[in-house]
C-alpha atoms as one frame of an Amber mdcrd trajectory, in Angstrom:
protein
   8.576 -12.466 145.343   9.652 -12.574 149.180   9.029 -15.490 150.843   6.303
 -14.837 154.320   6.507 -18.651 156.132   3.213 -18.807 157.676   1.876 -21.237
 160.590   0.048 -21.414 163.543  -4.148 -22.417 162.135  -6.443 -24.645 162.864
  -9.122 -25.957 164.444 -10.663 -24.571 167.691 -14.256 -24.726 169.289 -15.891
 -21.062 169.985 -14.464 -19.473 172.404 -10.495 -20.996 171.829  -7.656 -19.377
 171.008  -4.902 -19.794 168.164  -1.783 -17.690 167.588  -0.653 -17.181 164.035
   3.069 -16.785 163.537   4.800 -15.058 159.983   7.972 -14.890 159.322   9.961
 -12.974 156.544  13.080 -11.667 156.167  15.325  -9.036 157.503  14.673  -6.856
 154.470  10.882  -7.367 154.299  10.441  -6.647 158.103  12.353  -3.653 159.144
  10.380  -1.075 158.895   7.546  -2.090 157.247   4.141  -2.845 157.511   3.097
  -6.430 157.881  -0.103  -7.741 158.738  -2.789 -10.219 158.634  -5.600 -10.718
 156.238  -8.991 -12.979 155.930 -10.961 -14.439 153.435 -14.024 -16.901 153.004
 -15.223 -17.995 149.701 -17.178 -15.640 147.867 -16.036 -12.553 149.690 -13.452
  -9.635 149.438 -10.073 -10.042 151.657 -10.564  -8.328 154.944  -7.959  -6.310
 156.717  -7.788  -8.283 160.733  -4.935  -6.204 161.789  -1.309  -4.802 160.925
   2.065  -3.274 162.607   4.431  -1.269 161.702   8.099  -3.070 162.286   9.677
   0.139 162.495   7.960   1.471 166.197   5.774  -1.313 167.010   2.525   0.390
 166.511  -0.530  -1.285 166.098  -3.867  -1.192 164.065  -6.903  -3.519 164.414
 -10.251  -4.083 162.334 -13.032  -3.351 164.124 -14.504  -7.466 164.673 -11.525
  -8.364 166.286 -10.423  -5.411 168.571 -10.110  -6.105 171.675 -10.308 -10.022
 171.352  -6.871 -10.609 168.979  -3.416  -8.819 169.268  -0.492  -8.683 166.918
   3.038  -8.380 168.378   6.717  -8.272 166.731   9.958 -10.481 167.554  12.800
  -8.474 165.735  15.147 -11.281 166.245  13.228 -13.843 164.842  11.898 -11.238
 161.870   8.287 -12.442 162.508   5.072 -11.621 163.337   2.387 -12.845 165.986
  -1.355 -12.989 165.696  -2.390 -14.083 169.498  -6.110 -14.750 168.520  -8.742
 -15.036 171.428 -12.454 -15.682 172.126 -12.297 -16.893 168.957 -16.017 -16.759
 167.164 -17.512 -18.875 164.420 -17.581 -16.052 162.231 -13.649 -15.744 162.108
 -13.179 -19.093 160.401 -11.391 -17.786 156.896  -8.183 -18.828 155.269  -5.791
 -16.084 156.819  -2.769 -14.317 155.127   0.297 -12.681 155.810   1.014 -10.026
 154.098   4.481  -7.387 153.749   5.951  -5.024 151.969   3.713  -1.776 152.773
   4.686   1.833 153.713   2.585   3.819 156.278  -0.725   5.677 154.313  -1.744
   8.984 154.665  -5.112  10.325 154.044  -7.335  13.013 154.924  -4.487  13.800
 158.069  -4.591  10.225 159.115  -1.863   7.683 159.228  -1.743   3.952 159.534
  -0.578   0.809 157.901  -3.246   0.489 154.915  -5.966  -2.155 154.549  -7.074
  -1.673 158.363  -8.811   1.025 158.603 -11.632   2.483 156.646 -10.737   5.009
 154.290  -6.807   4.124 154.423  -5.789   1.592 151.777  -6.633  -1.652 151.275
  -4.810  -4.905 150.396  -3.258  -4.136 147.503  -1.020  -1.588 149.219   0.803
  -5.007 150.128   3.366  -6.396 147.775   4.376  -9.579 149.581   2.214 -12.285
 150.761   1.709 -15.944 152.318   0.149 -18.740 151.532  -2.345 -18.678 153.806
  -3.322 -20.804 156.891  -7.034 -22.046 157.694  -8.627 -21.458 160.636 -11.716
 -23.172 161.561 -14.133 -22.095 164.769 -17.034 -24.049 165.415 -19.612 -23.493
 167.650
């Protein structure tokens, strides 16, 4: 299995930010999609928001739009997760995940486990550890 080298969690009081860093290897990150995942105990893993390494574009669930951003370094082969106005509510242990083409459904297009209706997780064949992040109120 590839190896994703998360870091960047922790703990943060409402309203903090935290920037999430992944990174992989040439072959998992050129044109690819990578992205970042969430889960709490007890429910499913929830798609936060991907990219796809090959043009940059972007895709965001709908609870963070707006508030987190996800960005590419092609010479480091990693990932970003800039997270602001961080809420309560996004405290989850948070993956990285690689290894995903582009999916195609119903004339739509996007890196899966993002958006409704296009994919979910297990679209992804590579993934981290996890890191924790904690936001209290």
């Amino acid at each position: 299995q590839e190896h994703l080298e998360e870091s960047g969690g922790g703990s943060v009081q409402a309203g903090g930010t935290l920037r999430l860093s992944c990174k992989t290897s040439a072959k998992i990150f050129t044109t690819n999609c990578m992205g970042w995942f969430r889960q709490v105990p007890g429910k499913e893993r929830e798609g936060v928001a991907a990219i796809y390494t090959g043009d940059g574009t972007t895709y965001y669930g709908a609870p963070v739009k707006g508030r987190f951003a996800i960005s590419q370094d092609n010479a480091k082969n990693t990932i970003y997760l800039q997270m602001n106005s961080l809420k309560p509510e996004d405290t989850a242990l948070y993956y990285c995940a690689a290894e995903a083409v582009l999916f195609f459904e119903g004339g739509r297009m996007a890196c899966p486990g993002i958006l409704a209706g296009l994919g979910g997780p297990d679209e992804y064949n590579a993934w981290g550890q996890g890191t924790q992040v904690t936001v209290s109120s």
